[in-house]
Backbone as JSON, one array per atom type, in Angstrom:
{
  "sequence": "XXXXXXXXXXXXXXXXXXXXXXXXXXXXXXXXXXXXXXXXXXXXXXXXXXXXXXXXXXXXXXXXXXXXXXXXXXXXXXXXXXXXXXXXXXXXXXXXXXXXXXXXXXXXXXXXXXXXXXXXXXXXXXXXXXXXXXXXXXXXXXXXXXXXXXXXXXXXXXXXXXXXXXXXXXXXXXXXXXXXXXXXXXXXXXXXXXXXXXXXXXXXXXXXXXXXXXXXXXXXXX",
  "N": [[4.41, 5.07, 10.67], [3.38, 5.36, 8.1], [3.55, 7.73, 7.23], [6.32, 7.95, 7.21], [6.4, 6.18, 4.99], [5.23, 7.47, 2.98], [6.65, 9.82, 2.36], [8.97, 8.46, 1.42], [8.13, 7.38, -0.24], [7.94, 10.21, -2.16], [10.29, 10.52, -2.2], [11.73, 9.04, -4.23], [9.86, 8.86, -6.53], [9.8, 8.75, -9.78], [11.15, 11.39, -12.01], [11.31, 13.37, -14.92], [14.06, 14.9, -16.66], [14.47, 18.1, -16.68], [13.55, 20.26, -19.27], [16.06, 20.64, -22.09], [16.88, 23.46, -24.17], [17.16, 22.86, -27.61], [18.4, 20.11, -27.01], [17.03, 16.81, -26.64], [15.84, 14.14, -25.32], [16.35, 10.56, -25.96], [14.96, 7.94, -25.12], [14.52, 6.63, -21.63], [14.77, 9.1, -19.36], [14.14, 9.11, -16.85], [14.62, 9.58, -13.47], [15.18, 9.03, -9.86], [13.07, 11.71, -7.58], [14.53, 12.03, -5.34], [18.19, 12.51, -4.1], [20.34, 9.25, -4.15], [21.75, 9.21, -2.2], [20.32, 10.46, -0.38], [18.12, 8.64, -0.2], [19.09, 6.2, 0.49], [19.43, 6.18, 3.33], [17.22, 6.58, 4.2], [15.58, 4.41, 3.26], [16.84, 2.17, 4.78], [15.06, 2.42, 6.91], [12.64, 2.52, 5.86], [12.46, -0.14, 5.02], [12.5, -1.92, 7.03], [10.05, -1.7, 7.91], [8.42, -2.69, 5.68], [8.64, -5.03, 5.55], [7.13, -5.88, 8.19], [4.29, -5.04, 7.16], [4.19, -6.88, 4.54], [5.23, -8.82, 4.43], [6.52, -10.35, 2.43], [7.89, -9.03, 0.65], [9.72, -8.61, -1.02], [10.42, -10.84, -2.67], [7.61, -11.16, -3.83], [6.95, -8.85, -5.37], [8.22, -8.0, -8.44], [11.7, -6.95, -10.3], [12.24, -3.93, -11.14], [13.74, -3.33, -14.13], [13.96, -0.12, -14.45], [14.93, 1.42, -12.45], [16.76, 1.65, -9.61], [15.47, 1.9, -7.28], [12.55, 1.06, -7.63], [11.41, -1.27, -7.27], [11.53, -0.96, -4.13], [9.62, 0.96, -4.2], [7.06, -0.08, -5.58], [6.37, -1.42, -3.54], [5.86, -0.19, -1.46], [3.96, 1.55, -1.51], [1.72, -0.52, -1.96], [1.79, -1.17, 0.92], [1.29, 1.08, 1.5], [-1.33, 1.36, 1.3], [-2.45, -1.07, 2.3], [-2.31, -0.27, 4.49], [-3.84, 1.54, 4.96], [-6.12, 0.98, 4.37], [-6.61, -1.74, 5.49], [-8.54, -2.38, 7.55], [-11.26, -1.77, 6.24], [-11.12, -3.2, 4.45], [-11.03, -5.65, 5.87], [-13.35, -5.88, 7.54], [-15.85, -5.53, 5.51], [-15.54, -7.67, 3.61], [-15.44, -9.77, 5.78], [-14.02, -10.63, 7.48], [-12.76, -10.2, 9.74], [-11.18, -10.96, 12.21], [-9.31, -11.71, 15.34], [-5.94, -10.65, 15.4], [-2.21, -12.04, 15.39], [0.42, -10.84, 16.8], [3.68, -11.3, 15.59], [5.53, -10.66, 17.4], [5.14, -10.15, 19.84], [5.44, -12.77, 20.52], [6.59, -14.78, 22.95], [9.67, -14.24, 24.29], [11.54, -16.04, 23.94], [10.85, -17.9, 22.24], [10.17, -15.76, 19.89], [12.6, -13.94, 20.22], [14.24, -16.28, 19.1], [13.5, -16.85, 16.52], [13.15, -14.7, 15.31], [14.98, -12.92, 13.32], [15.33, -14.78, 11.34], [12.52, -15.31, 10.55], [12.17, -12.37, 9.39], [13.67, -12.77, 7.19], [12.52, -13.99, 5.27], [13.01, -17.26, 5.79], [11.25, -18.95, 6.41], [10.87, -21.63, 7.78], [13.55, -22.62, 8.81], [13.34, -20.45, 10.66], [11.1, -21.54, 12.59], [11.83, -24.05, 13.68], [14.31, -22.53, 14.76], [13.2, -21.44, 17.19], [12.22, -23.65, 18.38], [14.63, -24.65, 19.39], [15.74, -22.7, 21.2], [13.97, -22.3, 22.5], [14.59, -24.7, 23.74], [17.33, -24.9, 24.58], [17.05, -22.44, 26.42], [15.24, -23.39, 28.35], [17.2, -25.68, 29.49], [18.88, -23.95, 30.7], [17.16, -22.83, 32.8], [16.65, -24.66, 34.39], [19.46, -25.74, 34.93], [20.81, -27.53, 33.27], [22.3, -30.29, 31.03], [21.95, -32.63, 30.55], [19.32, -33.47, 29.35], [17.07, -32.98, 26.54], [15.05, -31.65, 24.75], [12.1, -33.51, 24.5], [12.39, -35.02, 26.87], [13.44, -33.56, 28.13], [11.32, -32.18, 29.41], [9.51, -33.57, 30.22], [10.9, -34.22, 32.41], [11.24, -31.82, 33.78], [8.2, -31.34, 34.0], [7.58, -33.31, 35.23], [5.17, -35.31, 38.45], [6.49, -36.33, 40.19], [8.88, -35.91, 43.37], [10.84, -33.02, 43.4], [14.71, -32.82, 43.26], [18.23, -32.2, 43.32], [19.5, -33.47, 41.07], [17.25, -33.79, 39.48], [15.59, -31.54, 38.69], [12.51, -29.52, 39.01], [9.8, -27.49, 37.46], [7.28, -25.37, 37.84], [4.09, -24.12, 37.59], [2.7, -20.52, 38.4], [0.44, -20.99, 40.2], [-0.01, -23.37, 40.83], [-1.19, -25.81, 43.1], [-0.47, -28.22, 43.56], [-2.03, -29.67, 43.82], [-5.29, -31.87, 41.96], [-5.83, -30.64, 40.09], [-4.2, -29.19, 39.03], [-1.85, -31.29, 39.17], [-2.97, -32.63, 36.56], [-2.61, -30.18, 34.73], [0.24, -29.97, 34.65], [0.62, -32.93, 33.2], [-0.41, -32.61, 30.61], [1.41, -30.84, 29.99], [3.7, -31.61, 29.65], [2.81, -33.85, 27.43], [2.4, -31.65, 25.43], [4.67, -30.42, 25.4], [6.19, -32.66, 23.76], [4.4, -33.21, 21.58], [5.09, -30.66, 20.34], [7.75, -30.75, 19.99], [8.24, -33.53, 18.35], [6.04, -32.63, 16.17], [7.02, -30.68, 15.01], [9.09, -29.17, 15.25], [11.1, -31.7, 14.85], [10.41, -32.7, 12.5], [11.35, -29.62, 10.91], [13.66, -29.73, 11.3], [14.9, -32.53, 9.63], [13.5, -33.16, 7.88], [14.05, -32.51, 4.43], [12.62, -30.5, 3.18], [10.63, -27.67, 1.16], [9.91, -24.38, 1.78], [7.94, -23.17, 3.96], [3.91, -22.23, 4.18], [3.21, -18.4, 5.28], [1.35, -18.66, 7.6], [1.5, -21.43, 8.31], [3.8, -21.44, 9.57], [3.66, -19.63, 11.21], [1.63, -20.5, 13.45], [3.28, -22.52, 13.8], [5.08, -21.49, 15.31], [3.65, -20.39, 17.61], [3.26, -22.83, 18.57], [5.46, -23.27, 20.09], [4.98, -21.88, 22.44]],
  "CA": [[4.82, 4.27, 9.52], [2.56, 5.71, 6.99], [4.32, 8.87, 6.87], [8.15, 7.41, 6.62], [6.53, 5.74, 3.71], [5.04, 8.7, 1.84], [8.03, 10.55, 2.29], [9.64, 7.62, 0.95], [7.05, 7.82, -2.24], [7.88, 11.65, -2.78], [12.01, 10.63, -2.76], [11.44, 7.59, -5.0], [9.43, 9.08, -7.67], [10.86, 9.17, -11.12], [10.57, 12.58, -12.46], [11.89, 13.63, -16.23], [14.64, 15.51, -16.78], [14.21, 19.35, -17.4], [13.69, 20.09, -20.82], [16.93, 22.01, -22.25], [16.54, 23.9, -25.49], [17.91, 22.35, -29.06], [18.16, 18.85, -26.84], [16.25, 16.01, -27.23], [16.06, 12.9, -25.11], [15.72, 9.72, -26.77], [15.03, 6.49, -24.25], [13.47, 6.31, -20.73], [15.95, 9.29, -18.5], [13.95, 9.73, -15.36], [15.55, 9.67, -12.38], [14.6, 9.53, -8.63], [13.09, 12.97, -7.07], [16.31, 12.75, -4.51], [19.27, 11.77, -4.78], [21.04, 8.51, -3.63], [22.42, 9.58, -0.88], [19.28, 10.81, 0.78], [17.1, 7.61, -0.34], [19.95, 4.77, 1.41], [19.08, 5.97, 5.19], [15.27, 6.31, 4.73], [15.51, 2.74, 2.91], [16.8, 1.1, 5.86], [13.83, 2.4, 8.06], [11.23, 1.66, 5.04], [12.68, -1.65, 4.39], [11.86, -2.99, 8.13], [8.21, -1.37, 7.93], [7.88, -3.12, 4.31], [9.13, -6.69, 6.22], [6.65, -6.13, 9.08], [3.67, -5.16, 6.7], [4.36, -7.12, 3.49], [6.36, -9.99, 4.12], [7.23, -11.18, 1.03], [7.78, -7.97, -0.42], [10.86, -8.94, -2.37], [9.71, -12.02, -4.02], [6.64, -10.86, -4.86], [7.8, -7.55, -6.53], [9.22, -7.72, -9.43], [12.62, -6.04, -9.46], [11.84, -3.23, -12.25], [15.04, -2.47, -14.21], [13.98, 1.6, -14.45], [15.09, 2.34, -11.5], [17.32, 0.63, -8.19], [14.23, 2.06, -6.1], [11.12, 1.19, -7.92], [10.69, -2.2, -6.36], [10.6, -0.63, -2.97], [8.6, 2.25, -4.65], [5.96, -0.47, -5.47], [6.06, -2.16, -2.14], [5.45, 1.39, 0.21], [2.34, 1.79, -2.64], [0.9, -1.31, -1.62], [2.04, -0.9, 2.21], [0.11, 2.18, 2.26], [-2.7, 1.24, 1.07], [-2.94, -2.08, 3.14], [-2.38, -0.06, 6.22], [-4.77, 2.51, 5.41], [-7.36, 0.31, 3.88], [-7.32, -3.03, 6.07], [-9.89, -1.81, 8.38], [-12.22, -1.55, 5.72], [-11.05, -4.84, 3.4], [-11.53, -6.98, 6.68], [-14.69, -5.45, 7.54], [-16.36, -5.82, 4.33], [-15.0, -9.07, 3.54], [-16.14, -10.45, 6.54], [-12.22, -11.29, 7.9], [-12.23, -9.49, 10.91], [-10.72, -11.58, 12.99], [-8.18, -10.97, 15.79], [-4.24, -10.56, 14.8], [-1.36, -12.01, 16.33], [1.73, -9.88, 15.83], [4.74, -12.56, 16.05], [6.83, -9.83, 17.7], [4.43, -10.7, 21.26], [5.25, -14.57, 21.39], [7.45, -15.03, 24.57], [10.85, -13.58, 23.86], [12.25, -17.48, 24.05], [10.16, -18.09, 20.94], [10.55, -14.73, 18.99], [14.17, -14.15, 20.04], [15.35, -17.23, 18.24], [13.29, -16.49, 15.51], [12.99, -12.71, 14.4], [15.92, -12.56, 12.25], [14.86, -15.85, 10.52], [11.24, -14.69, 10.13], [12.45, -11.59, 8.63], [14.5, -12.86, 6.12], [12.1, -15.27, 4.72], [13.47, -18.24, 5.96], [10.3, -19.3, 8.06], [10.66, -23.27, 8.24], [14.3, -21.99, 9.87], [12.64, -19.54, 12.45], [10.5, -22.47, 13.67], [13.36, -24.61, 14.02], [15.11, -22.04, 15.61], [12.53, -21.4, 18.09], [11.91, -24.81, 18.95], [16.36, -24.75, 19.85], [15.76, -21.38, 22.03], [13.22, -22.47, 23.99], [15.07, -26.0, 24.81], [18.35, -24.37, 25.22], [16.28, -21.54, 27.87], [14.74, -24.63, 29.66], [18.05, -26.4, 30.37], [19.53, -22.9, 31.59], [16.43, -22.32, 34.13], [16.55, -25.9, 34.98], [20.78, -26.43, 35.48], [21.05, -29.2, 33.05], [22.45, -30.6, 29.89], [21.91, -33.79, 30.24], [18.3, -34.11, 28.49], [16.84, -32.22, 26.2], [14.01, -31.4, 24.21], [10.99, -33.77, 24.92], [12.83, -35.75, 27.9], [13.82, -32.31, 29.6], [10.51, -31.18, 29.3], [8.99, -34.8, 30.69], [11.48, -34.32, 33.82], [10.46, -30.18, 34.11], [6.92, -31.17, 34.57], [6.89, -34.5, 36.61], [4.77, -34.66, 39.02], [7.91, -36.65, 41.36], [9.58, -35.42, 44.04], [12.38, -32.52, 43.05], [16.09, -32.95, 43.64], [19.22, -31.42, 43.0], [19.64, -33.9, 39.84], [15.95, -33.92, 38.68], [14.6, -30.38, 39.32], [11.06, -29.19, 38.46], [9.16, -26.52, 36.71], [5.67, -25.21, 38.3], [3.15, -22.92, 37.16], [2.99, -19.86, 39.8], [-0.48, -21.15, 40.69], [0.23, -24.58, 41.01], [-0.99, -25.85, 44.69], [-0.1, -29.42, 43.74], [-3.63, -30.34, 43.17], [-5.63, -32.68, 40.7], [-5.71, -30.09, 38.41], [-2.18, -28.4, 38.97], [-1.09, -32.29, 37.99], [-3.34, -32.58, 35.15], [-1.96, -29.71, 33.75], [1.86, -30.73, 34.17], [0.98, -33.88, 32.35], [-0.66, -31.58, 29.46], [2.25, -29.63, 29.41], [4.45, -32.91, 29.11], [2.19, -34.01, 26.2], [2.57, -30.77, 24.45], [5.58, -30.5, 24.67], [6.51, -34.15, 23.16], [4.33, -32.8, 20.59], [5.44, -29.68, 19.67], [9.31, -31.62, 19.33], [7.57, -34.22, 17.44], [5.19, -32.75, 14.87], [6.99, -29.08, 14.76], [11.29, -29.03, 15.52], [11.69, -32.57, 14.08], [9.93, -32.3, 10.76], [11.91, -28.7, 10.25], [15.33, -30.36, 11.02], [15.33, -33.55, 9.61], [13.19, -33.12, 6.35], [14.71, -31.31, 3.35], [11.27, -29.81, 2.34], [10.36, -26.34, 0.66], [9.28, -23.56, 2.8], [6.72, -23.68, 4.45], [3.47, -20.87, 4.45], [3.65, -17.9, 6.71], [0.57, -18.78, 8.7], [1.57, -22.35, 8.91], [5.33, -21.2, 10.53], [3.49, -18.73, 13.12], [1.16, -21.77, 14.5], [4.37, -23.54, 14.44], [6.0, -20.64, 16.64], [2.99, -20.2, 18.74], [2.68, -24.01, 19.59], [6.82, -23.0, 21.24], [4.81, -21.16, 23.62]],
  "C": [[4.32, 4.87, 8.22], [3.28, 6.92, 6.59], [5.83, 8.99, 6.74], [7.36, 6.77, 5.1], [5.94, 6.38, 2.81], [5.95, 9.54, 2.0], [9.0, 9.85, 1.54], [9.29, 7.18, -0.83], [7.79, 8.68, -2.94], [9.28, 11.22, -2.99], [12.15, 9.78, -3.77], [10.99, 7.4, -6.39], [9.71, 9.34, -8.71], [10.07, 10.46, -11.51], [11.77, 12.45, -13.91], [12.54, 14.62, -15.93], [14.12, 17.12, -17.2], [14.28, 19.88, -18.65], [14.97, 21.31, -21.34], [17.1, 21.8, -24.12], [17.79, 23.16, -25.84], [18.51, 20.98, -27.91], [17.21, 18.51, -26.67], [16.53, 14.59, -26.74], [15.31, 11.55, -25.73], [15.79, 8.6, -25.55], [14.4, 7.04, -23.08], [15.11, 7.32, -19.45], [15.67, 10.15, -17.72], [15.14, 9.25, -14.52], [14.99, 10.17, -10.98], [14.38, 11.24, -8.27], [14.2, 13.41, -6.23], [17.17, 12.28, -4.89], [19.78, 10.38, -3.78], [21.22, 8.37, -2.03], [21.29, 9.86, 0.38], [18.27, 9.37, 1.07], [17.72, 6.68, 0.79], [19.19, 4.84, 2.85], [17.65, 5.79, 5.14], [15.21, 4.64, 4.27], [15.56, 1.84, 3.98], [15.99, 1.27, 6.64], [12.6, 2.08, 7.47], [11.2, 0.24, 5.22], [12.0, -2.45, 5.76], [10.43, -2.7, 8.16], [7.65, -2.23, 7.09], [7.91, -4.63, 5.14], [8.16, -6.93, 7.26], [5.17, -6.31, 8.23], [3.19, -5.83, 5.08], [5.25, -8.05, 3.45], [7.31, -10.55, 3.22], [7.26, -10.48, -0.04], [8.5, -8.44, -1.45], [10.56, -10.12, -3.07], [8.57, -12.06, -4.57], [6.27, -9.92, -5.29], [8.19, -7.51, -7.18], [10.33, -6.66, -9.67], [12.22, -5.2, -11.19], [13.34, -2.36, -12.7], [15.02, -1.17, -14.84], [14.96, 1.83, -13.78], [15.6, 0.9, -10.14], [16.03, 0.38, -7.25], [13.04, 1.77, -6.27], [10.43, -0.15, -7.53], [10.01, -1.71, -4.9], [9.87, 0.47, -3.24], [7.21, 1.78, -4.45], [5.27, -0.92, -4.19], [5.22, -1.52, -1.18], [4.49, 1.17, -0.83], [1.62, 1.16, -1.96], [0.79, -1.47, 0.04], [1.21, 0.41, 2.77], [-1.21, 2.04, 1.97], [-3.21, -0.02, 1.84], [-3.07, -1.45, 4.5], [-3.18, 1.09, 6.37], [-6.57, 2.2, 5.19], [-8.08, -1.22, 4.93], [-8.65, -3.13, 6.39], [-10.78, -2.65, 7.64], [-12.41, -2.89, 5.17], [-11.75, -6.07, 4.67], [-12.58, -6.88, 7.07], [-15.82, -6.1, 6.33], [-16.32, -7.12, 3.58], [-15.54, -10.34, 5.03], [-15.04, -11.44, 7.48], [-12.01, -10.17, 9.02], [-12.16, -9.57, 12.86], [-9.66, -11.22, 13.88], [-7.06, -11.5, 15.1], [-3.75, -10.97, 15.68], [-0.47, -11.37, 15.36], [2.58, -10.91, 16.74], [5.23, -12.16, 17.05], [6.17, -9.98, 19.22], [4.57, -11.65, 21.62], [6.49, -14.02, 22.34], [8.62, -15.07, 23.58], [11.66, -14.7, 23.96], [11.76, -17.84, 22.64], [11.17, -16.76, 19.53], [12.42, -14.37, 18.71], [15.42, -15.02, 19.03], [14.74, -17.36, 17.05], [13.4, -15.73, 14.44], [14.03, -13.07, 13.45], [15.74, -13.47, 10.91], [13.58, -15.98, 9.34], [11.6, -13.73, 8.9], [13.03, -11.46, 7.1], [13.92, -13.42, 5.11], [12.28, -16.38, 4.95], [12.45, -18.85, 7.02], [10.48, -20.63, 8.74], [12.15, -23.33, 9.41], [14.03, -21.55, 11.19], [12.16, -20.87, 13.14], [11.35, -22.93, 14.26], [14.23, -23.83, 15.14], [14.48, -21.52, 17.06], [12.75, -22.43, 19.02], [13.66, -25.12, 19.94], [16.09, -24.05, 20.7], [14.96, -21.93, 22.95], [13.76, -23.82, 24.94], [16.14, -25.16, 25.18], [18.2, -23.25, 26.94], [15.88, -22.26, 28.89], [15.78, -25.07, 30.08], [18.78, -25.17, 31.2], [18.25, -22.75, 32.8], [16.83, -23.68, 34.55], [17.95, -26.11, 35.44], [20.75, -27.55, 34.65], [21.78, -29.02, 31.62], [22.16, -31.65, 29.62], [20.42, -34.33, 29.34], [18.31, -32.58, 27.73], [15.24, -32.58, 25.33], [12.64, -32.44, 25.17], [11.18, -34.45, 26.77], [13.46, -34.95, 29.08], [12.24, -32.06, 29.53], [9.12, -32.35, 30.99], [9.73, -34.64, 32.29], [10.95, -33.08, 34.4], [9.23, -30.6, 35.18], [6.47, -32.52, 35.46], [6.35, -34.2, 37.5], [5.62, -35.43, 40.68], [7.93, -35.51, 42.1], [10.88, -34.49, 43.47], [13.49, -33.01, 43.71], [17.08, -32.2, 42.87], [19.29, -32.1, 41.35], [18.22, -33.85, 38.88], [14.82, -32.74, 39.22], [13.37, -30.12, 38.32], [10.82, -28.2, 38.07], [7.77, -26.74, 37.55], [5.16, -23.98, 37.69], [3.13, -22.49, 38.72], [1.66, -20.29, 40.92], [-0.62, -22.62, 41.39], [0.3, -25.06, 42.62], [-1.42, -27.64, 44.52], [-1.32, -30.53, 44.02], [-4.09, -31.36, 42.33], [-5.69, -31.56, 39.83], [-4.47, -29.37, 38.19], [-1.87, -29.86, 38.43], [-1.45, -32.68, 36.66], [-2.35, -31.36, 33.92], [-0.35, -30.01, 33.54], [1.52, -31.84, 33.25], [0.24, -33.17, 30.88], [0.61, -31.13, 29.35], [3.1, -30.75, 28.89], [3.97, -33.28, 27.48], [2.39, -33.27, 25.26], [3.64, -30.43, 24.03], [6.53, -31.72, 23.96], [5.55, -33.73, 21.75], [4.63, -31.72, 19.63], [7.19, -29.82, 18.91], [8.86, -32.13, 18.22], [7.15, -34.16, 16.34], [5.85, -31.14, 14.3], [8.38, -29.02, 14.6], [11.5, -30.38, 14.84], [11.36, -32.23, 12.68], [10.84, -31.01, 9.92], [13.32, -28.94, 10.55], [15.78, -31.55, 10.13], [15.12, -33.69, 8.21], [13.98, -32.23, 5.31], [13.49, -31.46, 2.29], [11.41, -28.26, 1.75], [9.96, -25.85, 1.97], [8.16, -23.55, 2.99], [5.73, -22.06, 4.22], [4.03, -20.13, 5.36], [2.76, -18.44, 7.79], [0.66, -20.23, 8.93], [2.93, -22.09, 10.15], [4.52, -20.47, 11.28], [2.5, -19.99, 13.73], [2.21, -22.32, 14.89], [4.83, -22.94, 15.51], [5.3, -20.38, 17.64], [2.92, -21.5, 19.77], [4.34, -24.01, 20.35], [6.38, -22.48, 22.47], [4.69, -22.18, 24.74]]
}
């Protein structure tokens, strides 16, 4: 990454025109080190690096009318220096805590997210999580008929299965006091994760939400 985005520096960089005798430029007539044509393709492989390490590059960049490229000029600046500096900032700071990288939640989660995430649209992603993972449960399960907290409540009963009311088990699950404890945990959680996480981002017409409040939201999909 670090080296698509200093390569992406060196094409990016306004340079001044060559000075040609008896002219005389008056106004501001740099102009990228490459041309156009070469910048577009590396852009689209910066731009997802800038989205993974800099989230909110574009709204909190100012778009600088020099130059088409000098927003993402500033962005890779600060992208290289967060990814060559963290280390040290979280160290020193006393923030060096573990990371989750979104792109690891369970591909029922992330799947119905990523594109959402990416875009900025986080209170979306949740939302759209919270859809992916019910829609995934009624496909393992055979059903349509419930959904969200009331499929999740039938999943983990600790009843008898049947063709109309099939079950969900953990692989460990030897139908124990604590194999049923945890089904009724999982019941609970998921009645809360509907509840306090997928309703609130469908129903309200709020602002967006932080990022690190939307990834708890997408982790409690797990």
């Amino acid at each position: 990454m670090l080296d698509e985005l200093k390569t992406f520096l060196g094409m990016t960089t306004l340079v001044s025109p060559q000075p040609t005798p008896g002219l005389q430029f008056i106004g501001d007539f740099r102009h990228t080190q490459a041309e156009d044509a070469d910048i577009i393709p590396a852009a689209q492989i910066v731009e997802q690096i800038l989205s993974r390490v800099l989230p909110d590059w574009r709204t909190a960049i100012p778009v600088d009318g020099t130059d088409r490229w000098q927003q993402h000029h500033e962005a890779a600046l600060r992208a290289v220096a967060k990814l060559e500096r963290q280390a040290e900032v979280d160290e020193r700071l006393g923030e060096n805590a573990p990371r989750m990288n979104a792109a690891q939640l369970h591909p029922w989660v992330w799947g119905g997210a990523s594109s959402l995430w990416r875009s900025g649209h986080l209170r979306e992603a949740v939302r759209a999580a919270a859809v992916k993972v019910n829609a995934e449960a009624q496909n393992k399960l055979g059903t349509r008929d419930l959904s969200e907290t009331a499929l999740f409540q039938m999943a983990f009963s600790s009843d008898q299965a049947s063709i109309q009311k099939p079950r969900l088990r953990l692989p460990e699950d030897d139908h124990g006091r604590t194999a049923r404890s945890v089904r009724r945990g999982m019941m609970a959680f998921a009645e809360g994760c509907y509840a306090a996480l997928r309703n609130p981002t469908s129903h309200d017409l709020l602002a967006d939400i932080p990022e690190q409040e939307a990834l708890d939201g997408a982790t409690g999909g797990l």
